[in-house]
C-alpha positions as CSV (number, residue, x, y, z in Angstrom):
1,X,8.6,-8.8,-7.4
2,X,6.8,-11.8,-6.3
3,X,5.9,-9.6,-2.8
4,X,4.1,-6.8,-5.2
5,X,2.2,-9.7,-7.3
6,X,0.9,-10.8,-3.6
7,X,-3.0,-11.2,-3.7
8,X,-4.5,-10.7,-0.5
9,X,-6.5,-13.9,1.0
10,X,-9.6,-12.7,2.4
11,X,-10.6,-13.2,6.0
12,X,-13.1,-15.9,6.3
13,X,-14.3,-18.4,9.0
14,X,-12.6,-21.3,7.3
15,X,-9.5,-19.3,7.1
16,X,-9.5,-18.2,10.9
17,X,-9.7,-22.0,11.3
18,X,-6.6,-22.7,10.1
19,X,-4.7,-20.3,11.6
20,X,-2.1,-21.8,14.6
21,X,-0.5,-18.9,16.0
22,X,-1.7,-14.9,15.6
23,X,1.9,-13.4,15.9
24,X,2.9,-15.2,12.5
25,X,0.4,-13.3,10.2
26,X,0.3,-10.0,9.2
27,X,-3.1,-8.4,9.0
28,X,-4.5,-4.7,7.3
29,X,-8.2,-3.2,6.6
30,X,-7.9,-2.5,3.4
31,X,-10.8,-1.1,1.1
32,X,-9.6,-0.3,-2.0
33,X,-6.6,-0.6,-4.5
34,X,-3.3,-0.6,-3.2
35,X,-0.9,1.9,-4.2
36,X,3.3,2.1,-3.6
37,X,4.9,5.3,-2.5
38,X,8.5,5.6,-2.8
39,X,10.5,8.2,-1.5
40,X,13.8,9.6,-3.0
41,X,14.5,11.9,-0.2
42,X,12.6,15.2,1.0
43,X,9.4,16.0,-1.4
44,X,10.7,13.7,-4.5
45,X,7.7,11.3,-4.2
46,X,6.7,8.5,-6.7
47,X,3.7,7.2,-6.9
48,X,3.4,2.9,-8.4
49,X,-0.3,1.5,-9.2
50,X,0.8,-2.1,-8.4
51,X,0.2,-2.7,-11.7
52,X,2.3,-4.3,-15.0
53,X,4.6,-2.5,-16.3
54,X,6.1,-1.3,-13.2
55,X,6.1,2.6,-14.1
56,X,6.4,5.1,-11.0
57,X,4.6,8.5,-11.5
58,X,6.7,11.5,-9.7
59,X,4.0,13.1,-7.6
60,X,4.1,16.6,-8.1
61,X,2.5,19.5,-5.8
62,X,2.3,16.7,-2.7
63,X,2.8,18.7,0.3
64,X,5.0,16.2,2.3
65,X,8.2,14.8,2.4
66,X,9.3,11.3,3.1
67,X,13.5,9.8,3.8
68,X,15.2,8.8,1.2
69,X,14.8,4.5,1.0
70,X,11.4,5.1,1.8
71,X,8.8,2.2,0.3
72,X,4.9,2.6,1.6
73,X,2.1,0.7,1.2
74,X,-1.3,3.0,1.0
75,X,-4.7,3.2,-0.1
76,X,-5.6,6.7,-1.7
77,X,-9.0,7.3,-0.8
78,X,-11.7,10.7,-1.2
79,X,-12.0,12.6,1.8
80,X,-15.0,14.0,2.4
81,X,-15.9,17.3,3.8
82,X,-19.2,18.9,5.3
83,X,-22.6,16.4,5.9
C-alpha cells in the first residue's frame, strides 16, 4: 500500500542537485492522473483510480488482453484524430 500512496516529487533544479548517482532513481513523463491496470489473465482487465477505497472497475469491451499477475502503471489520455 504505501508504494500506491507514493506522491511523485517533481523535477526541479534543487532536486537534480541532490541527486548522487542516475542509475538509483527511477524516472517517467507523466501528465496526468495515474491509473492501475491489473490483469487476471487474457481480456479480464481491471481498472484502480489510485484512489481510497481501493475498488477495481472490470473493464469491459477493452480490446486487449494482458498475463495473468499482470500490475501496470498508465496514464489514460484522449487521442486525438484529424487537425
Amino acid at each position: 500500500m504505501d508504494t500506491f500512496n507514493y506522491k511523485p516529487t517533481l523535477l526541479s533544479a534543487q532536486v537534480i542537485q541532490k541527486i548522487s548517482h542516475v542509475l538509483d532513481y527511477r524516472c517517467m513523463v507523466a501528465g496526468g492522473q495515474q491509473h492501475f491496470l491489473l490483469g487476471m489473465g487474457k481480456c479480464q482487465i481491471y481498472l484502480w483510480d489510485g484512489g481510497m477505497p481501493m475498488r477495481w472497475k472490470k473493464l469491459e469491451n477493452f480490446k486487449t488482453e494482458l498475463p495473468r499477475d499482470t500490475l501496470l502503471q498508465v496514464e489514460i489520455i484522449q487521442e486525438l484524430k484529424g487537425e
